[in-house]
C-alpha positions as CSV (number, residue, x, y, z in Angstrom):
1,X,-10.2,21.0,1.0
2,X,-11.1,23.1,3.2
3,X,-11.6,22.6,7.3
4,X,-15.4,22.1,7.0
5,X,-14.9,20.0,3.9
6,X,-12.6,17.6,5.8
7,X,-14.5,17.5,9.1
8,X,-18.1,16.6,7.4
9,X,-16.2,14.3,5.2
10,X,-14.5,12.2,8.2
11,X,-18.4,12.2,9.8
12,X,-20.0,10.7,7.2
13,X,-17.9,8.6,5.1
14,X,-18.1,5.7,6.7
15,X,-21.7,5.5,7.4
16,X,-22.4,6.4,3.9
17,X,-19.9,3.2,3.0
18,X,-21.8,1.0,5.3
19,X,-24.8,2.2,2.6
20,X,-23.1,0.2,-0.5
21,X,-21.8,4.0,-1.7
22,X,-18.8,5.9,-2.2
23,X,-17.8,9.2,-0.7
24,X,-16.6,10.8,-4.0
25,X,-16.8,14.2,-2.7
26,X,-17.7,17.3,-0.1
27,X,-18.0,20.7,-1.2
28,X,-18.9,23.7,1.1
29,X,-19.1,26.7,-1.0
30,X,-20.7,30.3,-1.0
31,X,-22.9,31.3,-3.9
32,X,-24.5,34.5,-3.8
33,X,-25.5,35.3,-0.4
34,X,-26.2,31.3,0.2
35,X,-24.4,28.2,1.6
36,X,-24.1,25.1,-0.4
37,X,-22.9,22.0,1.0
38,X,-22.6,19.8,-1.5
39,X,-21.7,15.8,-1.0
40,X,-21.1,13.8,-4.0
41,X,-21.7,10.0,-4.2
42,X,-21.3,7.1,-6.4
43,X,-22.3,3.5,-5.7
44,X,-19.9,0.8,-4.8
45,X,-19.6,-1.9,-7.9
46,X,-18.1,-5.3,-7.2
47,X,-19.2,-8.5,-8.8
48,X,-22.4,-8.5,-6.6
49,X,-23.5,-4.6,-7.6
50,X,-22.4,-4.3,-11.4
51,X,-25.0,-0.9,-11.5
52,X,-23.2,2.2,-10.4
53,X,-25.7,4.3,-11.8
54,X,-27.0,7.3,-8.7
55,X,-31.3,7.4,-9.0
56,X,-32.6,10.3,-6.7
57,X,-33.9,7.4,-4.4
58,X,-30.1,6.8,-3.7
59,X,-29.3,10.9,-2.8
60,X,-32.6,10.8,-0.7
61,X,-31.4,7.7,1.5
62,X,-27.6,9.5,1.7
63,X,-29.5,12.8,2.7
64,X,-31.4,10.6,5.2
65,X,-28.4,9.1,6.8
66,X,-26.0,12.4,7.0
67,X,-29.0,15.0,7.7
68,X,-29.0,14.2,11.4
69,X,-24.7,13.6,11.5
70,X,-24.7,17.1,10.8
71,X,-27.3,18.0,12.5
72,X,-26.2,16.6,16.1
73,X,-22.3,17.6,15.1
74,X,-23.3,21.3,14.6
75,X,-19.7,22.0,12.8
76,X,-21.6,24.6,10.0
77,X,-22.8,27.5,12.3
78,X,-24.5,29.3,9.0
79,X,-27.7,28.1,7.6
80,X,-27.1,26.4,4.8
81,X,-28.6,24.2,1.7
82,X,-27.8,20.4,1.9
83,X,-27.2,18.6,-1.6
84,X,-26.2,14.9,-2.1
85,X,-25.9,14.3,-5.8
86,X,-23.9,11.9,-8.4
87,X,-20.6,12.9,-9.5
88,X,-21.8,13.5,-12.7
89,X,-20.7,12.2,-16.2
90,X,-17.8,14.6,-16.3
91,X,-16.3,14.5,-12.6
92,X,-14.4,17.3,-10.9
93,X,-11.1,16.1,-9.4
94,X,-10.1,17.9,-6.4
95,X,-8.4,14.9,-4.4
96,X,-5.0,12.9,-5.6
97,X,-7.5,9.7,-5.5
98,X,-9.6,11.5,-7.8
99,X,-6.5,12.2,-10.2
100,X,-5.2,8.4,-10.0
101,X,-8.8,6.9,-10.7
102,X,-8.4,9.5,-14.0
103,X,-5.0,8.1,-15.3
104,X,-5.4,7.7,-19.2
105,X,-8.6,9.0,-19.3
106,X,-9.2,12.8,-21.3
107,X,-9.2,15.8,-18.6
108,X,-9.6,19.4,-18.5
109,X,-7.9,21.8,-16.7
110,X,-8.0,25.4,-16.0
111,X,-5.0,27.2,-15.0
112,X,-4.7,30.4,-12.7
113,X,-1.3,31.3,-14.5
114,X,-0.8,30.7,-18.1
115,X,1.8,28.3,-18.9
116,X,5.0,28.8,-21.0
117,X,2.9,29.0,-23.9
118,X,0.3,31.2,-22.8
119,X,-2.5,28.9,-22.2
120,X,-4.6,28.9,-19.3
121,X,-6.5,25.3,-20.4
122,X,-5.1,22.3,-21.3
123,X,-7.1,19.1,-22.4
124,X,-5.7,15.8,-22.6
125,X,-4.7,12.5,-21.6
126,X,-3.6,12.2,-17.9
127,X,-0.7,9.6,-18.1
128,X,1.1,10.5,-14.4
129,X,0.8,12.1,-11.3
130,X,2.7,13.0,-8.5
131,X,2.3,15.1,-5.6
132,X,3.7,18.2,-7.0
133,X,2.6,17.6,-10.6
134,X,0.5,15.8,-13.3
135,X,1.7,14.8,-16.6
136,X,-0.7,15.1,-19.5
137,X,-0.3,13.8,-23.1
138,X,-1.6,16.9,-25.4
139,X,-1.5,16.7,-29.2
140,X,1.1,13.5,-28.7
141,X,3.5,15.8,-26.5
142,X,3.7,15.2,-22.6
143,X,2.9,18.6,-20.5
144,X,3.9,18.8,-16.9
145,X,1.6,20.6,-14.8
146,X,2.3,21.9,-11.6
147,X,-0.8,20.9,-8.9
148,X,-0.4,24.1,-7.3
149,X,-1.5,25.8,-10.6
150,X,-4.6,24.2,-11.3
151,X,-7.3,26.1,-10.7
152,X,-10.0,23.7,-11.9
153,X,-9.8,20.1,-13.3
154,X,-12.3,17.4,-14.4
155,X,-13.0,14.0,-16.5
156,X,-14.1,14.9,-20.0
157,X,-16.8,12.5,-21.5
158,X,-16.3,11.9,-25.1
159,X,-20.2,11.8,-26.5
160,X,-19.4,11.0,-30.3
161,X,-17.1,7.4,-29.0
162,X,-20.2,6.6,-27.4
């Protein structure tokens, strides 16, 4: 994460919690010539709120409560676009939380060096993972994965189980 990431994340996390949601995610990225920060959300389940499902009315009240946050906080000195969205079917995980909530579920990862066997994505089941390395279970076979090689990783939904 970078330094932006992790300051708008500890300024709006909690009032986003006191909301019913989670703070899945904050993403400040470049695209073009533009600015993107991105927060991700998902709602809180417990046996009172069995619906996690993210409408647009939820991102408009999440925009509502972090727009002036920011505002008054001033940490992003470009102009930038603001966009609070779910996570998504298929979830990016950036954060070791994000890896342990994945454990024996199918992932995806993108490599920036090919492994020993010249691959540069693996797709799997993620049984383990540490702080230097996950473990995935590919075509029956554990594969250790160093963390510092992944270049990309994310939850694969399975559309014909379904």
């Amino acid at each position: 994460m970078s330094k932006v990431e992790k300051q708008v994340e500890s300024l709006i996390k909690k009032p986003i919690e006191e909301q019913g949601y989670d703070l899945y995610d904050v993403e400040y990225v470049k695209e073009g010539k533009d600015f993107y920060l991105r927060i991700y959300i998902e709602k809180i389940c417990d046996e009172s709120n069995l619906n996690n499902v993210i409408t647009l009315n939820d991102c408009e009240k999440v925009n509502d409560i972090v727009n002036p946050i920011l505002d008054e906080a001033d940490i992003i000195k470009e102009q930038y676009y603001l966009e609070v969205s779910s996570t998504g079917i298929e979830k990016n995980l950036r954060k070791f939380e994000h890896y342990e909530k994945a454990i024996n579920k199918e992932i995806q990862i993108k490599l920036f060096k090919k492994d020993e066997k010249g691959n540069k994505e693996i797709k799997g089941i993620l049984k383990k993972i540490s702080p230097h390395e996950i473990t995935i279970e590919e075509f029956g076979k554990n594969v250790n994965v160093d963390i510092s090689n992944i270049a990309q990783a994310k939850t694969i939904y399975n559309w014909e189980e379904k």
